[in-house]
MARNUPA-56028 format. One record per residue (C-alpha): x, y, z; residue number from 1. Coordinates in nm, 2 decimals, padded with zeros to 4 digits. Layout:
// MARNUPA-56028
       X       Y       Z    n
       X       Y       Z  NUM
...
//
This chain:
// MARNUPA-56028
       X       Y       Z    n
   00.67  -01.26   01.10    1
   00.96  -01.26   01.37    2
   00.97  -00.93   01.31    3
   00.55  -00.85   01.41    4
   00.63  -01.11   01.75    5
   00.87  -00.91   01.88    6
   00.74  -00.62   01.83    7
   00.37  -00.76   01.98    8
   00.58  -00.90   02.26    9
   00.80  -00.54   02.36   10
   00.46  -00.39   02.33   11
   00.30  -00.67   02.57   12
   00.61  -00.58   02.80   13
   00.59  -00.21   02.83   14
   00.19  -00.27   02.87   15
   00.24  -00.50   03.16   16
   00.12  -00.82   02.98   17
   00.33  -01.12   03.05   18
   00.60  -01.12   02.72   19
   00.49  -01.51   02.69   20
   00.14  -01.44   02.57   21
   00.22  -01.18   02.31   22
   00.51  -01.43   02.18   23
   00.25  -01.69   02.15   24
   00.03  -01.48   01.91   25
   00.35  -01.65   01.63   26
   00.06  -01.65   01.34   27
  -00.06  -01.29   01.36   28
  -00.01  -01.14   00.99   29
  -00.06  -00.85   00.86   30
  -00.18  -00.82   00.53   31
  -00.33  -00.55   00.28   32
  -00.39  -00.43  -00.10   33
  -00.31  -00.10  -00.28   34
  -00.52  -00.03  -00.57   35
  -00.50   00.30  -00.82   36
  -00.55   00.36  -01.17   37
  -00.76   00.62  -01.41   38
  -01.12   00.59  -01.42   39
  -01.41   00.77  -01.68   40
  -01.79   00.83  -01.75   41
  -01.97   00.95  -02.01   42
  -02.33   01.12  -01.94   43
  -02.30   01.21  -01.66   44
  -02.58   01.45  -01.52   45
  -02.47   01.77  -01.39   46
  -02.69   01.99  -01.14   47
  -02.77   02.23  -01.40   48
  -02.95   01.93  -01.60   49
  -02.68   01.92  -01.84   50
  -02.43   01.65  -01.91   51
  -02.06   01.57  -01.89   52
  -01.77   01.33  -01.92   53
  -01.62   01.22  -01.57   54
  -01.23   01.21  -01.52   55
  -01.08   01.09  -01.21   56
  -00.83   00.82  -01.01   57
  -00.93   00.47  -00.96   58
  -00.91   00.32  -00.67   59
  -01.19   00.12  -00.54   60
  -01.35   00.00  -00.90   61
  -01.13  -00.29  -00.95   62
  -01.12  -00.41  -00.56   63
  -01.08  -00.22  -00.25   64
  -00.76  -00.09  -00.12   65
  -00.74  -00.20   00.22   66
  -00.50  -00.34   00.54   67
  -00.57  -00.57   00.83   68
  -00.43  -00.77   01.09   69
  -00.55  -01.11   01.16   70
  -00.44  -01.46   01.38   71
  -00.53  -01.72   01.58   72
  -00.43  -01.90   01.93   73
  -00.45  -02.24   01.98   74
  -00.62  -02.29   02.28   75
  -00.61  -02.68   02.31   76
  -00.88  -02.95   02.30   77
  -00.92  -02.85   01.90   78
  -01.07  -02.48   02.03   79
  -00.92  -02.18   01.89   80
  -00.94  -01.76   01.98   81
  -00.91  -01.57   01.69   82
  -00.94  -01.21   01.57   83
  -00.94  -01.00   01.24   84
  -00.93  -00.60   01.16   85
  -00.95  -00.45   00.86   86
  -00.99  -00.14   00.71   87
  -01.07  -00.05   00.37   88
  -00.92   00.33   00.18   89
  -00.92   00.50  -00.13   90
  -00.54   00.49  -00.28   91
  -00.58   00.80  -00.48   92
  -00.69   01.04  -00.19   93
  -00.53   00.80   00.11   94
  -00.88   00.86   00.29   95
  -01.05   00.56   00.45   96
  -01.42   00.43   00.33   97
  -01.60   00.62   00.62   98
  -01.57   00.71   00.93   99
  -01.47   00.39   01.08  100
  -01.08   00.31   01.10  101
  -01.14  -00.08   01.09  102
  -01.47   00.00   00.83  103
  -01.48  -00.35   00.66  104
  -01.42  -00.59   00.97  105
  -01.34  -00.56   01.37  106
  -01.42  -00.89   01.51  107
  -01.36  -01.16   01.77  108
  -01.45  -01.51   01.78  109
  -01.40  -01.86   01.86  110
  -01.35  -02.20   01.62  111
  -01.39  -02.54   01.72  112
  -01.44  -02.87   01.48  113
  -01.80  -02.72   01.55  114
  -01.78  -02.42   01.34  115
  -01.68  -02.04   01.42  116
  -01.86  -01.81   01.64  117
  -01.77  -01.43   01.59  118
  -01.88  -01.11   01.71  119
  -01.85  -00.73   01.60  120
  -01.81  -00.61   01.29  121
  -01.78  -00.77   00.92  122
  -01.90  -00.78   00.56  123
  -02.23  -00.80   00.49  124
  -02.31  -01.16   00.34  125
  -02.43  -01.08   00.06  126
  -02.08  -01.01  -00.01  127
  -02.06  -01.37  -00.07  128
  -02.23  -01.25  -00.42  129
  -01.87  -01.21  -00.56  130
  -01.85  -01.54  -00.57  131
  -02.08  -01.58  -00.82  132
  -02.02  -01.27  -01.04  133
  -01.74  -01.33  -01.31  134
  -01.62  -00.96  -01.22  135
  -01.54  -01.01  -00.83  136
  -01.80  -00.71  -00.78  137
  -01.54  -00.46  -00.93  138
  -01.82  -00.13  -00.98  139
  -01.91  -00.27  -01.28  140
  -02.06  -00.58  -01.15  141
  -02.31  -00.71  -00.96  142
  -02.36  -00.44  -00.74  143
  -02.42  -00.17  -00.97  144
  -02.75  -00.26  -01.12  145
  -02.89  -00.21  -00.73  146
  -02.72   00.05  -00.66  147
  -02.47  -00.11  -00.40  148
  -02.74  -00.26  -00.22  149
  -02.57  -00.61  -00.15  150
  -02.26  -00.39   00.05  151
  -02.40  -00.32   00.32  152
  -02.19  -00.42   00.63  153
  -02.29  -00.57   00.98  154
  -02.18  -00.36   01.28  155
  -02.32  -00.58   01.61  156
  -02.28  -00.86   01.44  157
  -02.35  -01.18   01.56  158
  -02.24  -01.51   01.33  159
  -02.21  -01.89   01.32  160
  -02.02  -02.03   01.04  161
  -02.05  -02.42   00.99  162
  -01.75  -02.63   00.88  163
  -01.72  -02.79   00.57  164
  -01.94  -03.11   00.57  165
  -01.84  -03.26   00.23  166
  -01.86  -02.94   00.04  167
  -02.18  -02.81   00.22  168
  -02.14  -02.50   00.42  169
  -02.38  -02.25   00.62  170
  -02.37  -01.88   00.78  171
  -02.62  -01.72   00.97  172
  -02.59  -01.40   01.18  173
  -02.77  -01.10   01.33  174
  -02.67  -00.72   01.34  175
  -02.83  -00.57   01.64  176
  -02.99  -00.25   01.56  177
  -02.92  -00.07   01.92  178
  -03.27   00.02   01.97  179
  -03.42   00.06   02.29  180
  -03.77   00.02   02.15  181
  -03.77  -00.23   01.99  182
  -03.57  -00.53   01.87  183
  -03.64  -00.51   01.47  184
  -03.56  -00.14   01.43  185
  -03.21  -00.10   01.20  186
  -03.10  -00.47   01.29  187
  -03.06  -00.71   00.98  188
  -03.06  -01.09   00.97  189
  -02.93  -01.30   00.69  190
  -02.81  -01.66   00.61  191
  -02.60  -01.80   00.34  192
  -02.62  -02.15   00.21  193
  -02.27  -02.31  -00.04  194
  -02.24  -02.63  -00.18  195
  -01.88  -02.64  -00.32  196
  -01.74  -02.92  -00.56  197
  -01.44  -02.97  -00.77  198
  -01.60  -02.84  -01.12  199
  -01.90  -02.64  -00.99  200
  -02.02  -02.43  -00.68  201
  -02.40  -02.29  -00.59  202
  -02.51  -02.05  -00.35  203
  -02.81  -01.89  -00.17  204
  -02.80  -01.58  -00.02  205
  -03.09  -01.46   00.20  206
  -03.04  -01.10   00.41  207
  -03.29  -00.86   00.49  208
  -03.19  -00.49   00.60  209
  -03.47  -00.28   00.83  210
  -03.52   00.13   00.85  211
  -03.53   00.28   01.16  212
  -03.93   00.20   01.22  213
  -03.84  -00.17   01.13  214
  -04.00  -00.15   00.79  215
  -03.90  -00.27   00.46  216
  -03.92   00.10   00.30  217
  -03.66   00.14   00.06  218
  -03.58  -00.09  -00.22  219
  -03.20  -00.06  -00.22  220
  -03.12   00.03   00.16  221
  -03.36  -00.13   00.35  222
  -03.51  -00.43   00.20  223
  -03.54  -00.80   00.13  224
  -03.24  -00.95  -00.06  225
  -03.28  -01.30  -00.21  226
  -02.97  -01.45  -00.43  227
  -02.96  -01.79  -00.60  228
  -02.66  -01.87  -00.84  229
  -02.38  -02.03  -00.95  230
  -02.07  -02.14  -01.14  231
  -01.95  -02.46  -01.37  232
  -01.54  -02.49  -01.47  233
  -01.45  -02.64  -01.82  234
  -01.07  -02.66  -01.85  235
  -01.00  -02.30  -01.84  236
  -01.27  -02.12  -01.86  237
  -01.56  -02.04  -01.59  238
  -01.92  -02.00  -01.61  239
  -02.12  -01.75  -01.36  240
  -02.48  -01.72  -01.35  241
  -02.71  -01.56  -01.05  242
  -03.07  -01.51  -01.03  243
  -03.16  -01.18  -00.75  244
  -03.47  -01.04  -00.64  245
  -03.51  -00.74  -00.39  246
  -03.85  -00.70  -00.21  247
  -03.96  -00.38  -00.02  248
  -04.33  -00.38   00.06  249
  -04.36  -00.13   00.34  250
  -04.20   00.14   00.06  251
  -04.42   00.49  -00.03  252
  -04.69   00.43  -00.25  253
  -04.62   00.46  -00.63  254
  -04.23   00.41  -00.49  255
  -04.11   00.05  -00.58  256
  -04.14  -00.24  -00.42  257
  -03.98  -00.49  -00.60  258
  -03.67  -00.54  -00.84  259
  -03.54  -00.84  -01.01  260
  -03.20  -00.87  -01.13  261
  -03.01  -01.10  -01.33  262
  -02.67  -01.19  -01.51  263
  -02.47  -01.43  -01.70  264
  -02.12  -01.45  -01.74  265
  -01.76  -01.59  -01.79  266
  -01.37  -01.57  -01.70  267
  -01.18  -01.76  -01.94  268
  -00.79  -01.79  -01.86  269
  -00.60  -01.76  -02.23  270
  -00.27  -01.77  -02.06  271
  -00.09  -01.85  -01.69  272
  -00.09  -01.48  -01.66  273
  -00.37  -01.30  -01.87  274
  -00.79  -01.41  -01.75  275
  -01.05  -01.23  -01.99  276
  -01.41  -01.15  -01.81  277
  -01.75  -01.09  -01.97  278
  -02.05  -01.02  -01.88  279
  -02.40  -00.95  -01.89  280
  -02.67  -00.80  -01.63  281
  -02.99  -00.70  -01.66  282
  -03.25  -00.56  -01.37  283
  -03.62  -00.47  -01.40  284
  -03.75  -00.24  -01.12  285
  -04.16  -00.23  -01.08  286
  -04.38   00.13  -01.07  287
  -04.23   00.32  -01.33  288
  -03.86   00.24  -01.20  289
  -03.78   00.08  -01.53  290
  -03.50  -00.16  -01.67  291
  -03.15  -00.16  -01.76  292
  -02.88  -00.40  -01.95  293
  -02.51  -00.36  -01.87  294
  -02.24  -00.51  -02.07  295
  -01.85  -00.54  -01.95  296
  -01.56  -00.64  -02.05  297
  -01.22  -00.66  -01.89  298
  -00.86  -00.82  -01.85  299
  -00.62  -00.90  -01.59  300
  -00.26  -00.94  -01.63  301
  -00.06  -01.09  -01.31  302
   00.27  -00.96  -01.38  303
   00.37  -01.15  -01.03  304
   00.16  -01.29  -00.78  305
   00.14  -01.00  -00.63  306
   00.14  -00.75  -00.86  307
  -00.15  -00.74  -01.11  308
  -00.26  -00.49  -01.42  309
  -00.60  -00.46  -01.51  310
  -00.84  -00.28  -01.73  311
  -01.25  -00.31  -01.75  312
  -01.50  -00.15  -01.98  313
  -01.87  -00.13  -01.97  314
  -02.21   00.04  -02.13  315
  -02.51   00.07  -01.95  316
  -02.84   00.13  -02.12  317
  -03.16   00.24  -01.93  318
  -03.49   00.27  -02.03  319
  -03.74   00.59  -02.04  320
  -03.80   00.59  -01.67  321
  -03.48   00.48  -01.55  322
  -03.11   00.63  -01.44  323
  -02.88   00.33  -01.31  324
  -02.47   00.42  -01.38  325
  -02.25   00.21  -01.56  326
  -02.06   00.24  -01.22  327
  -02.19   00.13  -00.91  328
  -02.15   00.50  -00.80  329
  -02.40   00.80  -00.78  330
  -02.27   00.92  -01.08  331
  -02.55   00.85  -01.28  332
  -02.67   00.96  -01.62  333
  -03.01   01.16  -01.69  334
  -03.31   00.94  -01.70  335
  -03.32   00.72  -02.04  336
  -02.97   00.80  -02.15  337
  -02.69   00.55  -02.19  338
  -02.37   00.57  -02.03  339
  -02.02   00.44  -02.06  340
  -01.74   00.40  -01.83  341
  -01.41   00.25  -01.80  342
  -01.09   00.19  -01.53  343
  -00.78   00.10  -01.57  344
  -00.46   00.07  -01.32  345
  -00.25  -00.15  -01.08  346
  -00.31  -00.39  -00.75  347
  -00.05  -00.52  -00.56  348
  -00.09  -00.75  -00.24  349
   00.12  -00.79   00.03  350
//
């Protein structure tokens, strides 16, 4: 940390800046995760209409490599500045997740004992789904039955956190969609309600995501996301379950329109060290887009508290019409076939 204040404060010199204002910035960290392993699929559907087995590096299935730089400044009367970027990469290629150099969050804000005011970029809240799924969202999770649809970031962002008022807790923001015709085009609103207690936590997630006419068109881009769930703690292990429903009316005819999606799972800690996940998900997608059940299974082994091993395996099986991946990827099997996939590798924090 002394070392990150001087250099913020030589760099505040040679800019100009007074050196007492970057010296102040004392609680700026910087932070990150590296992620890589091996990671296969089976059935997976080539361009000649054939299928194959899929070999390559891990790196975001388990959880997402990424850096960032965050802090605060106390800025008296109980108000306080504060700032966070943070960029998210793929360890086994050392490219970032887009275009974007800070792609996950680049925002500023405010916090009082009135809650936190921020602006600019962040996770989407439906992010706060990981929460409630007994994988963390690893690919095979939550996400992968929609097809990443509860991902999607916030660029213009505009959000109000609550405090914690004896457990409860609130979030609502807007991501401005940059259209000069009209305010709904491409902007997405979305709210998240928490009620946290010792032994048990529920949520609600509400966000909805518009197309570039402000529509509802696409089930799993631009659509109405509702999420309801929770979790209950008996000694060591922990119960997950989550209720989810995606809504897109304005969608082509014969296209779908709605999807709901549910699961049921557990993380049960057999040792200081060594946590065992299961799970189950299931989604059933109106006009003709059929249903799916995914099953997963997995470990992780902290070797240090930074350092962790882990290791996931799941089976996908679709009905006649449908073509989800055991992965929350686009590497997806032909419609009606099965499909199974595992990762396997190491995450250390810093």
């Amino acid at each position: 940390m002394r070392n990150i204040t001087r250099r913020l404060a030589c760099t505040a010199v040679l800019c100009g800046v007074p050196a007492m204002d970057a010296a102040a910035q004392t609680n700026v960290t910087l932070y990150g995760r590296v992620v890589a392993g091996v990671d296969v699929q089976t059935n997976v559907q080539r361009p000649d209409g054939g299928s194959g087995t899929l070999w390559r590096g891990a790196d975001n299935q388990w959880g997402t490599s990424m850096f960032g730089l965050q802090g605060t400044e106390d800025l008296g009367g109980g108000l306080k500045g504060l700032f966070q970027l943070e960029s998210g990469f793929g360890a086994t290629k050392g490219r970032t997740n887009g275009d974007a150099l800070f792609n996950r969050r680049a925002y500023v804000g405010l916090q009082s004992g009135w809650g936190k005011l921020t602006l600019g970029k962040n996770l989407p809240v439906a992010d706060a789904v990981w929460a409630l799924d007994p994988t963390g969202q690893q690919f095979i999770g939550s996400a992968t039955l929609v097809r990443g649809r509860n991902w999607q970031g916030h660029d213009n962002m505009v959000a109000y956190e609550t405090p914690n008022l004896g457990g409860f807790s609130a979030l609502a923001l807007t991501s401005l969609g940059e259209r000069p015709d009209s305010a709904s085009k491409l902007r997405k609103d979305a709210i998240s309600l928490t009620y946290t207690a010792p032994k048990f936590e529920v949520r609600a997630v509400y966000d909805v995501a518009r197309d570039g006419n402000g529509n509802y068109s696409d089930l799993f881009t631009a659509s109405k996301e509702l999420t309801l769930g929770g979790t209950f703690t008996i000694a060591d292990l922990k119960l997950f379950a989550a209720y989810e429903n995606l809504s897109a009316p304005d969608s082509p005819a014969g296209a779908p329109t709605r999807a709901n999606h549910y699961w049921l799972g557990a993380n049960y800690q057999l040792t200081p060290a060594l946590t065992l996940i299961g799970a189950f998900y299931r989604v059933m997608v109106n006009s003709g887009g059929g249903n799916a059940n995914l099953y997963m299974l997995g470990a992780n082994y902290n070797l240090s508290k930074r350092t962790l091993l882990y290791a996931s395996v799941g089976t996908v099986q679709n009905s006649a019409t449908a073509n989800f991946s055991v992965e929350a990827s686009n590497n997806n099997p032909a419609p009606g076939r099965s499909q199974l996939g595992a990762y396997t590798g190491i995450a250390h924090s810093f």
